[in-house]
Every structure is written in structure tokens, then in C-alpha cells.
C-alpha positions as CSV (number, residue, x, y, z in Angstrom):
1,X,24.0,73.4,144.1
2,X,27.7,74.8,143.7
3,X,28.3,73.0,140.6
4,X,25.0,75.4,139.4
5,X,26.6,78.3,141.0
6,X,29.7,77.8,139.5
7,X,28.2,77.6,136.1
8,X,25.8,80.3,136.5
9,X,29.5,82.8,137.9
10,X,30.8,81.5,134.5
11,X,28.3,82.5,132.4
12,X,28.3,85.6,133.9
13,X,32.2,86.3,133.2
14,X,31.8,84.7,129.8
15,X,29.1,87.0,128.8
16,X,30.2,89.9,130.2
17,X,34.0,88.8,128.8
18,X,32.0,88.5,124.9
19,X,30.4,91.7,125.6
20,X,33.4,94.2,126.5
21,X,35.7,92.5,123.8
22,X,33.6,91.8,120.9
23,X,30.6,93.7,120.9
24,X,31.3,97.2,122.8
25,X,33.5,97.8,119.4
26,X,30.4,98.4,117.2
27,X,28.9,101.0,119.7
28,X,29.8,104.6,119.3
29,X,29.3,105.7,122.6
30,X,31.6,106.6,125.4
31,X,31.2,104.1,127.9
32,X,30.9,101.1,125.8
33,X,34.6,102.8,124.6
34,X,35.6,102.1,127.8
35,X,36.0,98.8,127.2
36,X,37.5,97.9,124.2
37,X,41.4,98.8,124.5
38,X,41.9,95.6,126.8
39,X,42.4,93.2,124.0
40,X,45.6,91.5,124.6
41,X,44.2,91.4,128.7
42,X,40.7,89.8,127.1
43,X,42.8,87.3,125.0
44,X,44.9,86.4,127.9
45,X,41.4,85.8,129.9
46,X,39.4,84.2,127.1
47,X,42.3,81.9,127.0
48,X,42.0,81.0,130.5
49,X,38.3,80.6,130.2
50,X,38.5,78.6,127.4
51,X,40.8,75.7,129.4
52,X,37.8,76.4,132.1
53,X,35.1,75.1,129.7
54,X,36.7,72.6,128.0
55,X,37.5,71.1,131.2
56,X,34.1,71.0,132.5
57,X,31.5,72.2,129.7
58,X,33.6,71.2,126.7
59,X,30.6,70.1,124.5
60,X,28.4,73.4,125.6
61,X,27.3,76.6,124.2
62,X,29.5,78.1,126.6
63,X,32.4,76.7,125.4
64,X,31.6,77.9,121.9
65,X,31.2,81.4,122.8
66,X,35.0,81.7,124.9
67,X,36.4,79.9,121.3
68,X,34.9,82.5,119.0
69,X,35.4,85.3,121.7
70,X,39.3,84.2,121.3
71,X,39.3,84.1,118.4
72,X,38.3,87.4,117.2
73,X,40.3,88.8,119.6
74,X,43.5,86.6,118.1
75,X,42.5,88.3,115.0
76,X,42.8,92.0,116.1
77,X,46.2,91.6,117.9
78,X,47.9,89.2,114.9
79,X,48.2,92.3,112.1
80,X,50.3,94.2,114.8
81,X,53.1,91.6,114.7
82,X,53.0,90.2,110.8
83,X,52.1,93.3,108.9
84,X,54.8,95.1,108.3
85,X,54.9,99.3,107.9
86,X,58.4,99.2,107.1
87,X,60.3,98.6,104.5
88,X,63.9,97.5,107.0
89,X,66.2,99.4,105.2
90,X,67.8,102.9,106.2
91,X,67.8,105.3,103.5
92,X,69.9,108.1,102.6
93,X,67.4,110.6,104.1
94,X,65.8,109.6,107.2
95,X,64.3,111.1,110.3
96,X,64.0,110.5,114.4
97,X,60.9,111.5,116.3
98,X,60.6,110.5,120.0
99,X,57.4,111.3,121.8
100,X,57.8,111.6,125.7
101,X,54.7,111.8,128.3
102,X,56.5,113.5,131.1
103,X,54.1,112.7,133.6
104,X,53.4,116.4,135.4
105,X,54.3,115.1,138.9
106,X,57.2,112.8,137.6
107,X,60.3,113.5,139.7
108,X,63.0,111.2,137.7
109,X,64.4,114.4,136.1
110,X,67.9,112.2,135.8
111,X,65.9,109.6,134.0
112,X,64.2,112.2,131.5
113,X,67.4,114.0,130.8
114,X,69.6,110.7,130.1
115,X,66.9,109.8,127.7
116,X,67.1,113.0,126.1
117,X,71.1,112.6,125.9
118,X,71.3,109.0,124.1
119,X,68.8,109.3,122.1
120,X,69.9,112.7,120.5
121,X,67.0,112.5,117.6
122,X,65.9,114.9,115.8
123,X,62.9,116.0,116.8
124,X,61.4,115.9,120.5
125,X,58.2,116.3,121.3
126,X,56.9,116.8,125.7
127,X,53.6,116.3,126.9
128,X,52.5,117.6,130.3
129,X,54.8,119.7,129.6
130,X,54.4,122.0,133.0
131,X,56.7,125.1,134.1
132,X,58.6,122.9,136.4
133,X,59.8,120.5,133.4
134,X,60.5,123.6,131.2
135,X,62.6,124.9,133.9
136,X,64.7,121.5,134.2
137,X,64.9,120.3,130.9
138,X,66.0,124.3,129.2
139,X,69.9,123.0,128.8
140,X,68.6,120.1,127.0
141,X,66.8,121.7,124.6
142,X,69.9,124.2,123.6
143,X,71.0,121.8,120.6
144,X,67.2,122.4,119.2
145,X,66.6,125.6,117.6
146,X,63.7,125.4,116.4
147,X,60.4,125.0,119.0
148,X,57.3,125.7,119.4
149,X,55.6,125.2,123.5
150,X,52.6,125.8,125.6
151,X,53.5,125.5,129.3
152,X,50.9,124.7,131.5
153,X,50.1,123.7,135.1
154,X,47.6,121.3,134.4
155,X,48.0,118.1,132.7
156,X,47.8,119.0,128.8
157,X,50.9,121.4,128.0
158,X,52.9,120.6,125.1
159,X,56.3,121.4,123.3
160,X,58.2,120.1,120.0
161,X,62.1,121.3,119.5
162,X,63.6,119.9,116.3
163,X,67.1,120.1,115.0
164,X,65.0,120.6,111.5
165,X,63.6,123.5,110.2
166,X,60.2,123.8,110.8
167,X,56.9,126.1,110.8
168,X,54.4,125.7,113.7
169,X,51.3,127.0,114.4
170,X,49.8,126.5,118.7
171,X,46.1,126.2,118.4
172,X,44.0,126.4,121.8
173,X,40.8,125.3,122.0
174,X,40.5,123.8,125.7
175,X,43.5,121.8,125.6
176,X,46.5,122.8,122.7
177,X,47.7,121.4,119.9
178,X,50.8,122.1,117.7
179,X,51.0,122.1,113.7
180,X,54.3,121.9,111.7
181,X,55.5,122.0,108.4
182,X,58.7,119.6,108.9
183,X,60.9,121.8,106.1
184,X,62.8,118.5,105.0
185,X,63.8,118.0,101.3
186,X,60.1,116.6,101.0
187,X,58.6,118.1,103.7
188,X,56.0,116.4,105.8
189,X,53.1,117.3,108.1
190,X,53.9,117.0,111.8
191,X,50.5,117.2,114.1
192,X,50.7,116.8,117.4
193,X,47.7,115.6,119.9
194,X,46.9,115.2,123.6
195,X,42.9,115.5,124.3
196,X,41.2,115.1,127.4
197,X,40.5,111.6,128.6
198,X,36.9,110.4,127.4
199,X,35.4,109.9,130.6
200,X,32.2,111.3,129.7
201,X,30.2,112.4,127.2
202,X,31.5,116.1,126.6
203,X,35.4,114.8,126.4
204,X,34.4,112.0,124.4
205,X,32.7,114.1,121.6
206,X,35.6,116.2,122.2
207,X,38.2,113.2,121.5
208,X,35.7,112.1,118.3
209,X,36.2,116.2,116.7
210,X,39.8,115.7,116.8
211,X,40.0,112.2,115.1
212,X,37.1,114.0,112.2
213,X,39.6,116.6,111.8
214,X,42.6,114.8,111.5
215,X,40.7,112.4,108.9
216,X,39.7,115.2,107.2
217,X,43.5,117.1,107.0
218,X,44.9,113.8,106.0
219,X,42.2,113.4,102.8
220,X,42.9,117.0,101.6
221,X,46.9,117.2,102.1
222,X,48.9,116.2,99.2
223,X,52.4,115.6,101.9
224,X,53.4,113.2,104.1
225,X,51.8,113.1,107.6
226,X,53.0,112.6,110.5
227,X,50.5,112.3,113.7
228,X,51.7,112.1,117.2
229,X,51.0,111.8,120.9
230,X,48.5,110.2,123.7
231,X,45.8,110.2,122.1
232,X,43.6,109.0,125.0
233,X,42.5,106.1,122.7
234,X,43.7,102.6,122.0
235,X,44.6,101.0,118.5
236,X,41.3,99.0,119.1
237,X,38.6,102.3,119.7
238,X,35.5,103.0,117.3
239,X,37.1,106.4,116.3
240,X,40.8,105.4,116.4
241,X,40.4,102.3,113.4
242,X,37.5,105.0,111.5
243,X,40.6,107.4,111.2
244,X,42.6,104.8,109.6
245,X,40.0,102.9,107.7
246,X,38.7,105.8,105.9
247,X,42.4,107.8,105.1
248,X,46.1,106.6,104.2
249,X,47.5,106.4,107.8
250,X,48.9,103.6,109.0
251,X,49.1,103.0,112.8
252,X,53.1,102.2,112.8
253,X,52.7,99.3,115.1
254,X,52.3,97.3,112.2
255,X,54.9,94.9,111.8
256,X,56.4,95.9,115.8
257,X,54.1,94.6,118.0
258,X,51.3,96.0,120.3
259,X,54.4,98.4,122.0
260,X,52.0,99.4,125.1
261,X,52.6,102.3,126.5
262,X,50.1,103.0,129.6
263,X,50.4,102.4,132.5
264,X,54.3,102.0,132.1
265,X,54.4,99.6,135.3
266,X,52.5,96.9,133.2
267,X,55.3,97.1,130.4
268,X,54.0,95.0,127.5
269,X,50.9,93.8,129.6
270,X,49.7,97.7,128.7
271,X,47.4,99.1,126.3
272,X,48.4,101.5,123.3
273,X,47.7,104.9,124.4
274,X,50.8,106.6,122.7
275,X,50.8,106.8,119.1
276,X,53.0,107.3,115.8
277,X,50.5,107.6,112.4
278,X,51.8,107.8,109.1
279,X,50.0,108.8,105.4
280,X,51.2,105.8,102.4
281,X,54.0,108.8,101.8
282,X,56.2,107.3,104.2
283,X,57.8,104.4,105.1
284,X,58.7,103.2,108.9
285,X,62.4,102.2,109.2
286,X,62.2,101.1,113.4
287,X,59.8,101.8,115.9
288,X,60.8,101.1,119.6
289,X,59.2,101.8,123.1
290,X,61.3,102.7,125.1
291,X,62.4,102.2,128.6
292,X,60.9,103.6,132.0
293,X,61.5,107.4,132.6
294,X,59.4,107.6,135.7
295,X,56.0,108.5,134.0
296,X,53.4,106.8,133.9
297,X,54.0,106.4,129.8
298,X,56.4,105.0,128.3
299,X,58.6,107.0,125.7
300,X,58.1,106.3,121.6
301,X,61.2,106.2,118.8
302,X,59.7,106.4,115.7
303,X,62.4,106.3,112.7
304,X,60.8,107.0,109.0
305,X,62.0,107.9,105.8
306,X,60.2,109.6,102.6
307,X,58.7,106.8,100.0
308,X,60.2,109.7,97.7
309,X,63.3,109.9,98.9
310,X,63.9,105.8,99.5
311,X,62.7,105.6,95.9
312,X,65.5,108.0,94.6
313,X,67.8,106.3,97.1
314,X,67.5,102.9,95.2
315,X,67.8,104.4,92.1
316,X,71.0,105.6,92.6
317,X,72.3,101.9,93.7
């Protein structure tokens, strides 16, 4: 009788296991999206089920579903760490971006502001950006003229401060989002992004607008892009891979590793909420997460170059 029971509980985390991993992907609907940006957590779990069944089923359908359940989920994690964005060489002309979620109730301002300090890159850009953290950080930001914010009290404000010229534009529609023309000798697109969570069905259409938009700005531009932010969606969601299947942009991960960045206690055991997309105009130099400021995100480094620029670059040698 427990033997039965034991095999009946496994089926039921197998199944469920196959379900949330595998075939959740395929659904565009919010709460089968709920479940897919635990990959590397379902690889770790398939893996453990898979010694399960061996052990005891080894010759069983069950068996056979954990082993192509792994598998496929081996699959989506391997192209992080072997295909490379990046090109490993610095170039004459290249550029530092470091995305921070500040956390609205994060008290480490010491850790923020030392960040800030040795890292010195050239642009900055704050989510949750509240009045408290404008208020804290405004001596920091003296060696960037050039900013665009929207301080809020909720959860969604926003800033960018660059050392390079730039034009923005601060669209609101529920929650903000900033647009710049990075005035570089090529200059690139810079879009930055924090939407709601999709916890339902009315953030979640809200969440799939934004990644139809940004498809549809990346297929009519002709410059680099540059997209940036929490994006309140995985590197394994419906609408995150449709954005970069059907445009040029290339999740920056490639080559790196997964990099999780939420929840920042969980380090690399995390999923990829914080992202870094380029267009085929640019080329990734080093990407780096970064350590723990106190939120509960961990910061991104992204260092890029222009293909145009590299190719000019190489000329010259």
C-alpha cells in the first residue's frame, strides 16, 4: 500500500514537474506564465527526480517522462552559457550602462552610494526610484548632467543620468517609461522599462503591449537599440522569447550565464527578471551582475560597443 502511494505522490510531482516546465511555455495566458521562469529550479528537480526513478521505476514510463522533461530544460539553459553575444575585445569607442532596482523600502543607502562610486559608468539608470532615494542619492548624480526622472511613491518611478549627451522623452501611461536618443558618434536607442507584475489578466495584457511595442520600434528603427530594466518577465516567458524571435535583439546573457537577478538572497539560484537587449548593431564587450545593494534585485553592468565603430576600430590596426 505505501509503495502505491509513493508511486501514485510521484506521478503527481512528475506530472505536475512536465506541466509547469515544458508545456505552460506554449500557453499564452497569464497564469500558465506563472510558471515557466523556474527553469534552472525545474532542472535542478527533474534531476533529482530522475535519480528517484531510476532507482525504483527505472524501466517505466515515468522514468521516460523526468529524462525528456530534463532534457528540454538542459536545452533552454545551455545557449545562455556557450553562445556568445560578445565579441571579447574592448574597442576604441565603448559604453557602460548599469541598471539598479533600488528596492522603494531599501535602507542600505551606504551600499547604493558605494556602488554608484566604483562603478563610475556612464550611464545610470534607478528603478523605484521614490522621493526618499532622490533625496539621498542628489550628490551622486552631480557628475551626470544629463537626466531625465519620474519620482514616485509607489513602486514604478524611474530615472536615467548619463555622462553622454542624450534626448529623452517620459511617457506615462499607468506606470512610466523613459526614451533616449544616446547622442554617441553612432548614436543608439536607449528604452527603458518597468511594468507592473503580471499577476492577473489586466497587467498581463499590459506587460504583452509593451513587449508588441518594443518589437514593433526595434523592426522600424534603423539604430542601435538598447532595452533596459525589470521587465517583470523571465528570459524563458511566451512574450519575452516572441520579442526576440521575431526582431534583431539579442538577450545579452548569451555567452554569460543565466546572471539571476530576483530575489537577490537566492544569488544565482534566481530567476532573470532584470534585463539588457541589444539590436545585431551592437556588440556586448562584459556583462556582470553585480553584488548585493540591499534590494531585492541585484544590480546589472552591461559594457557594449557599436559593430560600426569596432569595425572601423580594426581597420585602423
Amino acid at each position: 500500500m505505501r509503495s502505491k502511494f509513493s508511486k501514485n505522490a510521484l506521478y503527481v510531482i512528475v506530472g505536475f514537474t512536465f506541466f509547469a516546465s515544458v508545456v505552460t511555455v506554449f500557453f499564452d495566458h497569464w497564469m500558465a506564465q506563472l510558471w515557466v521562469h523556474f527553469t534552472l529550479q525545474y532542472t535542478f528537480l527533474l534531476f533529482i527526480l530522475l535519480l528517484i526513478t531510476l532507482r525504483y521505476h527505472a524501466r517505466s514510463f515515468l522514468t521516460l517522462i523526468v529524462a525528456i522533461g530534463l532534457l528540454i530544460n538542459v536545452f533552454k539553459i545551455i545557449p545562455f552559457y556557450f553562445s556568445k553575444a560578445s565579441d571579447g575585445f574592448d574597442h576604441e569607442e565603448n559604453f557602460t550602462i548599469m541598471s539598479i532596482n533600488l528596492w522603494s523600502q531599501n535602507k542600505s543607502v551606504a551600499s547604493v552610494k558605494y556602488l554608484l562610486k566604483k562603478q563610475d559608468t556612464d550611464i545610470i539608470i534607478l528603478l523605484e526610484y521614490t522621493h526618499e532615494w532622490h533625496k539621498q542619492l542628489k550628490e551622486e548624480m552631480r557628475n551626470y548632467p544629463y537626466h531625465k526622472m519620474c519620482v514616485r511613491s509607489d513602486n514604478f518611478g524611474m530615472a536615467v543620468f548619463s555622462k553622454i549627451a542624450m534626448e529623452t522623452e517620459l511617457e506615462i501611461n499607468d506606470v512610466p517609461q523613459i526614451n533616449a536618443i544616446v547622442q554617441t558618434v553612432n548614436p543608439f536607442h536607449l528604452l527603458i522599462r518597468h511594468p507592473r507584475p503580471p499577476l492577473n489578466s489586466v497587467t498581463y495584457q499590459a506587460q504583452k503591449r509593451m513587449f508588441n511595442e518594443l518589437e514593433d520600434f526595434e523592426n522600424n528603427t534603423t539604430k542601435p537599440v538598447v532595452i533596459t530594466g525589470d521587465l517583470n518577465s523571465s528570459s524563458f516567458s511566451y512574450s519575452f522569447n516572441k520579442l526576440t524571435n521575431n526582431t534583431s535583439l539579442i538577450d545579452t546573457r548569451n555567452g554569460f550565464g543565466l546572471q539571476a537577478t530576483w530575489p537577490s538572497q537566492l544569488g544565482h539560484l534566481g530567476i532573470t527578471l532584470d534585463h539588457f537587449l541589444i539590436n545585431n548593431e551592437l556588440i556586448v564587450i562584459d556583462r556582470k551582475v553585480l553584488h548585493d545593494i540591499g534590494s531585492d534585485h541585484l544590480p546589472v553592468l552591461l559594457k557594449f560597443t557599436n559593430k560600426k565603430t569596432a569595425s572601423v576600430s580594426q581597420e585602423a590596426v
